[in-house]
N, C-alpha and C positions, 0 to 999 in steps of 0.2 A: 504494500500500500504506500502510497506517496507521503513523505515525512511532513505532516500537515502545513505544504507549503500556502494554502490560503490564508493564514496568519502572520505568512513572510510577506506575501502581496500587500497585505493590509497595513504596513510599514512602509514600503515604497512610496516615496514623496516627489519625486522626482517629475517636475513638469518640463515641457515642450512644445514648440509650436510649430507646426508645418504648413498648415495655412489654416484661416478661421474655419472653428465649424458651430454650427448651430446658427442657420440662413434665418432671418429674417419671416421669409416665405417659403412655397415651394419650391419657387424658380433656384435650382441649382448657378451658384457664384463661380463661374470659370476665368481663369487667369493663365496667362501664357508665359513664359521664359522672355527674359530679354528680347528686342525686336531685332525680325531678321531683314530688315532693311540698316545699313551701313549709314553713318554719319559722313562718313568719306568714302570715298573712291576706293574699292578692295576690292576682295571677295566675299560673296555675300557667306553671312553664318547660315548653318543648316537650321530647319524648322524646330523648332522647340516643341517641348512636351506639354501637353494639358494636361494642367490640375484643376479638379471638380471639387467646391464645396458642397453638398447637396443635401434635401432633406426629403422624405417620403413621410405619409399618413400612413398609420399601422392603428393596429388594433389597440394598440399599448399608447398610442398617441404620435406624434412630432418623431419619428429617427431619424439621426442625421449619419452620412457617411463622405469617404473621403474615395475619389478616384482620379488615379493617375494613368491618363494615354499617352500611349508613346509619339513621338516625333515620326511624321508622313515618311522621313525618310527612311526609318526602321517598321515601323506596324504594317503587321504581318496582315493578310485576308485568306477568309477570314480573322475577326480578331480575338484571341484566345484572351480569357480570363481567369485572374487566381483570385479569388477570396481570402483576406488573410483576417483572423480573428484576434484579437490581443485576447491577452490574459486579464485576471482580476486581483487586484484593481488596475486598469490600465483603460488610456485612451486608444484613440484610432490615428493620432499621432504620438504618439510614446512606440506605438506596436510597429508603426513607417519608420519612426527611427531606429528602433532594435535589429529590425530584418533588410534593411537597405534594400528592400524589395523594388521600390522604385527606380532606383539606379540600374539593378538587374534587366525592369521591365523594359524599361528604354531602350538599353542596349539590346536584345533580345526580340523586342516589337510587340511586346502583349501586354495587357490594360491590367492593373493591380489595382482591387477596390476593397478598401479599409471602412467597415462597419463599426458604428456605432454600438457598443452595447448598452444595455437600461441599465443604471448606475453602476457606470465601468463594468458589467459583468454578463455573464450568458447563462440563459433557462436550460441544464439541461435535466432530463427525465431521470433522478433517481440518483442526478448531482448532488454538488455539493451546497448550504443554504445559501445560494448571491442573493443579492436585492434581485436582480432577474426572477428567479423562481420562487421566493417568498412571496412575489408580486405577481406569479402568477402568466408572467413572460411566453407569446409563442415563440423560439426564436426560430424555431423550423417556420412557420408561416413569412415572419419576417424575411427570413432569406428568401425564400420564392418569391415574393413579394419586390423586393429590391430587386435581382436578377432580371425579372419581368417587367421592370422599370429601366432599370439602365441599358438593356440588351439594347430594344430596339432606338432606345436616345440616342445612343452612341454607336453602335452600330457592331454591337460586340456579340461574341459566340457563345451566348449564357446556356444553350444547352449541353456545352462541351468545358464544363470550368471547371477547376480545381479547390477547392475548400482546405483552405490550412489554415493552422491555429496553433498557441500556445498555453498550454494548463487548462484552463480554464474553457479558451478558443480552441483549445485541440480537442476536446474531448465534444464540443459541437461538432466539430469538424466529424468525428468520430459517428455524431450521431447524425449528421445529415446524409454519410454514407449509406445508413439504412433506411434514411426514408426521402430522401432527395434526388434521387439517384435520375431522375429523368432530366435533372439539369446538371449533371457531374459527370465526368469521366474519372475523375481519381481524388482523393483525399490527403489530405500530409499533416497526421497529428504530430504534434512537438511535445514532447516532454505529458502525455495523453494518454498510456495506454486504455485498451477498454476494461471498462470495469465489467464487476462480477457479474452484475446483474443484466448487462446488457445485450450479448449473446441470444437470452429468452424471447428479449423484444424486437429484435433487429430481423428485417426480413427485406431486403434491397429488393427491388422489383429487376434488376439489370446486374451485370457483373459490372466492377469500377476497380481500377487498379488502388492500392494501396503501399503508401511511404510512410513508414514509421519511424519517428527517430526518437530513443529515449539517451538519458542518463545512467552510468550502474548507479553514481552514487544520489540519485533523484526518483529511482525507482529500484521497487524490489527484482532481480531478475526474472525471477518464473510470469512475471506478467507480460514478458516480451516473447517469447515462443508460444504463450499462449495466445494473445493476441495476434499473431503472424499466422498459428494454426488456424485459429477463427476465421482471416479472412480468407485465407488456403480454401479450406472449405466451400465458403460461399463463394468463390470464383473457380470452385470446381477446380482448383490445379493439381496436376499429376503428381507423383512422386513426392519426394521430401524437399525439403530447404538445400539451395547449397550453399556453403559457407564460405567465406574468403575475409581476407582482413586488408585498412589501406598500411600504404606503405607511412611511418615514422617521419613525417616530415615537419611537424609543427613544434617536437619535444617539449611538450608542455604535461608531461603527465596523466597524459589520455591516448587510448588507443582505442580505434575504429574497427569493430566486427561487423562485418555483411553476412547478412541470410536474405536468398531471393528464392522466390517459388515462381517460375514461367510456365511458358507456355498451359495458360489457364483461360478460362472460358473467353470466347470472342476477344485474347489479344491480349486481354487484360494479365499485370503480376502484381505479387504481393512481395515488396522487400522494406526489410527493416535495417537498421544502421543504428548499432547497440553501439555508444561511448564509453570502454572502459574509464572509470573516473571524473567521466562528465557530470555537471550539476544539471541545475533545473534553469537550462538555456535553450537558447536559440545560436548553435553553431555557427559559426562566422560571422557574427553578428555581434552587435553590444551589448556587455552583460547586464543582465535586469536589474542587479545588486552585486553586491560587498560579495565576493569570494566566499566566504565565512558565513552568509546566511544563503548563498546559492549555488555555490561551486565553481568549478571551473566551467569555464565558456570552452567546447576548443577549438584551436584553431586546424583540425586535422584535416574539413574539409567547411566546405559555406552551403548551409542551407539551403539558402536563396537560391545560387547558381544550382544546388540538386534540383529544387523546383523547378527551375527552367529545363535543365535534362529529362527530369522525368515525366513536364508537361509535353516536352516535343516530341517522345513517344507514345504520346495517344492523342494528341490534339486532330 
């Protein structure tokens, strides 16, 4: 079981801004990069990226969320989308800064859109108590709900996106696998495995690939093979896991074990990326907190950049 890192969250103070959120109206607040008309005589700069402030009516009232498209000169068409979920307590800028997803997405050409949660946190079934689910939160409704909103604004490939998350946002992430699935190709819990209970409920209408990355020292081990098995399972894959590890390149006192299960129902696989010594992070990324109340971050491999790998094999 996870070393009750919701108590660590609930210390985390650490503010940041990436652009305003919480609009006015519905009308989503777009702003662009520097202009690409020249002052002088040059060469002109490439197109810049849009950033979305935006806000949708939900059940729960007012959510607001954060999307970043990439620059004409990289975005891909269609154009692929990742959902990326913070943790709790955490904004939807704190969770763009942690995963420099943005940066990824740009270079790479696919749209990255950062959800709001109902007081920094996500509803999930049989979760832990957030203000989300004390209140009662759909957040499976909300996601469809957005996707179906921003898809067709922006001209984006919302039934082919990738849902990831961290704690909190991964363990959504976890649960929109099961019941989302008509707007997902694949999932990327962070530091998430699935819980006990969740197996009973979970019945994916579609096979969806699955990327799991945990911590050893941010989770128990036996929840990582079990969870790998679980999704093995429901993607019908063959045979067993195979194993492999990355190469020592970061020396920081973590080391990378891979288990992939392929060739699985329509295309889809199930691989996990166990961190010996890893905390309760976001790989290649900025750490949540203090060493001391989170672990090591490491630097063995970058999250982000996996999401971009493992979205370009099923987009």
């Amino acid at each position: 079981m996870m070393r009750s890192h919701w108590r660590k969250w609930a210390a985390l103070t650490v503010v940041t801004t990436l652009v305003a959120i919480g609009c006015a109206g519905k009308s989503p607040s777009v702003s662009e990069g520097p202009s690409a008309t020249p002052l002088t005589e040059g060469p002109v700069s490439p197109p810049a990226p849009v950033f979305v402030s935006g806000t949708i009516d939900s059940a729960s009232g007012k959510r607001t969320y954060l999307l970043q498209l990439p620059p004409a000169s990289t975005r891909l068409q269609p154009t692929p989308v990742v959902v990326a979920f913070h943790g709790w307590p955490m904004t939807a800028e704190r969770m763009a800064e942690i995963t420099h997803l943005s940066a990824v997405a740009d270079a790479h050409g696919f749209a990255v859109l950062f959800p709001q949660g109902y007081g920094q946190s996500w509803s999930v079934p049989g979760g832990l108590p957030t203000p989300a689910h004390e209140a009662g939160i759909d957040d499976v409704a909300f996601t469809r709900s957005l996707l179906d909103t921003v898809g067709p604004e922006y001209q984006l490939d919302t039934s082919h996106a990738i849902a990831a998350g961290i704690s909190n946002g991964g363990h959504l992430a976890e649960t929109l696998g099961c019941a989302l699935t008509d707007h997902l190709v694949g999932i990327v819990p962070v530091a998430a495995p699935l819980r006990a209970q969740t197996p009973a409920t979970c019945a994916p209408s579609r096979a969806l690939s699955v990327l799991e990355i945990v911590g050893s020292d941010d989770q128990q081990l036996a929840t990582f093979p079990d969870t790998l098995a679980f999704w093995a399972r429901a993607d019908r894959c063959p045979g067993v896991a195979v194993t492999s590890a990355l190469p020592d390149t970061a020396h920081d006192l973590t080391t990378v074990t891979i288990a992939s299960f392929t060739g699985c129902l329509d295309g889809t696989e199930v691989t996990g990326y166990f961190v010996n010594g890893g905390g309760h992070a976001w790989p290649g990324g900025k750490p949540v907190g203090s060493v001391d109340a989170f672990g090591i971050t490491t630097r063995q491999f970058d999250a982000s950049e996996l999401i971009w790998t493992f979205l370009s094999r099923h987009r």
